[in-house]
Structure formats: structure tokens, C-alpha cells
C-alpha positions as MATLAB code, in Angstrom:
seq = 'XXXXXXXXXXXXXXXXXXXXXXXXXXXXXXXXXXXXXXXXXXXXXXXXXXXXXXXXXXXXXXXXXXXXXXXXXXXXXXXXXXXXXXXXXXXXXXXXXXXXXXXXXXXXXXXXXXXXXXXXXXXXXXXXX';
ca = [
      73.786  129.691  117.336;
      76.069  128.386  120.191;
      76.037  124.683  121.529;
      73.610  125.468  123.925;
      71.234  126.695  121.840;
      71.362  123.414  119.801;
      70.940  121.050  122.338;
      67.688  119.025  121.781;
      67.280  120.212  118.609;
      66.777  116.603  116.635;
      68.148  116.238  113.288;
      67.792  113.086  111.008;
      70.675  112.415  108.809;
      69.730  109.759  106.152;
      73.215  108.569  104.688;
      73.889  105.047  103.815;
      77.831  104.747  103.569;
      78.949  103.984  107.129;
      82.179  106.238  107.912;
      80.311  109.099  106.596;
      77.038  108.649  108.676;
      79.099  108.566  111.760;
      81.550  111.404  110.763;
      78.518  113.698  110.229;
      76.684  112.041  113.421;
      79.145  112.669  115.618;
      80.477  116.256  113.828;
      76.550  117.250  114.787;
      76.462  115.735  118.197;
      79.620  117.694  118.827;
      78.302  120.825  118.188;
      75.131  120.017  120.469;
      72.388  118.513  118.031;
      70.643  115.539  119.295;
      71.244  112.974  115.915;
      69.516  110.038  114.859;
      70.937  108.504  112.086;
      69.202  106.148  109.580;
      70.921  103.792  107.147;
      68.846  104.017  104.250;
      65.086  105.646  102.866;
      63.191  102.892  104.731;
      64.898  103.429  108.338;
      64.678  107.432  107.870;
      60.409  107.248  107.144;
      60.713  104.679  109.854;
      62.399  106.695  112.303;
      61.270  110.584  111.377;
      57.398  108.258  112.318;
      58.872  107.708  115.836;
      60.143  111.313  116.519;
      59.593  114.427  114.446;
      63.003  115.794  113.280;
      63.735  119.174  113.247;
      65.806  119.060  110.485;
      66.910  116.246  107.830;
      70.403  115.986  106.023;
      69.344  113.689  103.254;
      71.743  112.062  100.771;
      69.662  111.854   97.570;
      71.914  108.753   96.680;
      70.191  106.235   99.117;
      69.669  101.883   97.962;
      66.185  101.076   97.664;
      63.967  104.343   98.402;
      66.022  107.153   96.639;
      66.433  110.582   98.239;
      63.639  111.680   95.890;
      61.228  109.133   97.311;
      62.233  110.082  100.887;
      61.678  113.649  100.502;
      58.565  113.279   98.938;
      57.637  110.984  101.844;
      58.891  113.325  104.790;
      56.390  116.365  102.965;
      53.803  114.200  102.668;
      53.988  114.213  106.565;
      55.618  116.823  107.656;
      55.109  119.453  105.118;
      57.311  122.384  103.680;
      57.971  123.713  106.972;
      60.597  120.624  107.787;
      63.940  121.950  106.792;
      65.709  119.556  104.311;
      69.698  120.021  103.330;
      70.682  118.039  100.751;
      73.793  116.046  100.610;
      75.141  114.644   97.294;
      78.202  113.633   95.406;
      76.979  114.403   91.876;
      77.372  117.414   89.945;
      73.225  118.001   90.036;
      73.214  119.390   93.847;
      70.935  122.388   93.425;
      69.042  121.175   91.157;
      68.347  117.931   93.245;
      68.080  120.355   96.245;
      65.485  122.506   94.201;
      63.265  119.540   93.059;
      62.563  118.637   96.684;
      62.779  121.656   97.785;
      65.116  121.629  100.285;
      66.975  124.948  101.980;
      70.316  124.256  100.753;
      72.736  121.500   99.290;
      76.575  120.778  100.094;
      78.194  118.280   97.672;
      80.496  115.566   98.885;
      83.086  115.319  100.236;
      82.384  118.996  103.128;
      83.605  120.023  105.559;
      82.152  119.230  108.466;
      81.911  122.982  110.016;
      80.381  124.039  106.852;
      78.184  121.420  107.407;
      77.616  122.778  110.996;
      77.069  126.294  110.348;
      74.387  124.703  107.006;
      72.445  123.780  109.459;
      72.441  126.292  112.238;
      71.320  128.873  109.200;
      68.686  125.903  107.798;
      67.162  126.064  111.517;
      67.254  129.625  111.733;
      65.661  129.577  108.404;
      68.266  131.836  106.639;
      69.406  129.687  104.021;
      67.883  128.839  100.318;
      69.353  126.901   97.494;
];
């Protein structure tokens, strides 16, 4: 995918440590995405309510409502067809990313064209975990 074919193309990143929510907000806005960015499982249900997302990069590490709960929330709604990427710092990636069965996993700290190109393959719906 090029720039221009991401443009309008909204993905939700749910990541509650600050720098990183930005880096990966404006890493994705960069490469063309639209991005909304939510702060923790709350603002993300809150939010994905307001405007379908395309995509989600969920950290599974959230306060309060845990990556788990958010998932299970967002296919309650959405269903299977929402493409989820998982984003963790634990050693448990894929198996976090299989239990809510997302397309894919990247563990902390990425790069951010990895993160990128994740993406671009979980929207073109080329990518498992």
C-alpha cells in the first residue's frame, strides 16, 4: 500500500503510556492513516462507539479495562472481521494475540516501519499470528 491508499483509513490505537501513543500516532499519521488515539480500555470502547475503526493496535497492558476486556468488547460489536494487532511488552505476545484473536502481535519496544508495514498487511488481510 502507498500513502495514498491509506488515507482515511481509521485506525484506533489503544496505548496508555504517553510518548508511545504519540510516537505510534504520529508514525501512522505519517504514513497516511487517519489515527485516533485512546488513553486507556474505557476511552477506546468509548471512541471505536463514535466511529468504526478500521483497524485497532491494542496494548493488552491497559489500567482499568485490560486489553483482554477491550478486545472482547470491540467483537462483541464489531465482530471477527475488525482487524486487531496486538502490542505488548511481555514475553506472552502470540499467545495474547491468539486468545483474542487478533492478526498479528509486535512486542515492545518496534520499530515503527515494522509497525507500518503490520498494518498495511493486517488491512490487506495478509497477516496471522
Amino acid at each position: 500500500m502507498t500513502e495514498l491508499t491509506n488515507l482515511g483509513t481509521h485506525v484506533l490505537v489503544i496505548e496508555d503510556d504517553p510518548l508511545l501513543r504519540d510516537t505510534i500516532t504520529w508514525a501512522l499519521e505519517d504514513a497516511g492513516f487517519e489515527v485516533e488515539a485512546a488513553v486507556d480500555g474505557r476511552d477506546a470502547i468509548e471512541r471505536a462507539s463514535v466511529q468504526s475503526p478500521r483497524l485497532v493496535v491494542l496494548d493488552m497492558g491497559l489500567p482499568g479495562l485490560d486489553g483482554f476486556g477491550v478486545a472482547s468488547e470491540l467483537r462483541s460489536r464489531f465482530g471477527r472481521q475488525l482487524p486487531i494487532l496486538v502490542v505488548t511488552a511481555d514475553g506472552r505476545a502470540q499467545w495474547k494475540a491468539e486468545q483474542v484473536g487478533a492478526y498479528s502481535y509486535l512486542h515492545k519496544p518496534f520499530d515503527v516501519g515494522t509497525l507500518v508495514a503490520c498494518i498495511e498487511e493486517g488491512l490487506s488481510g495478509s497477516s496471522t499470528p
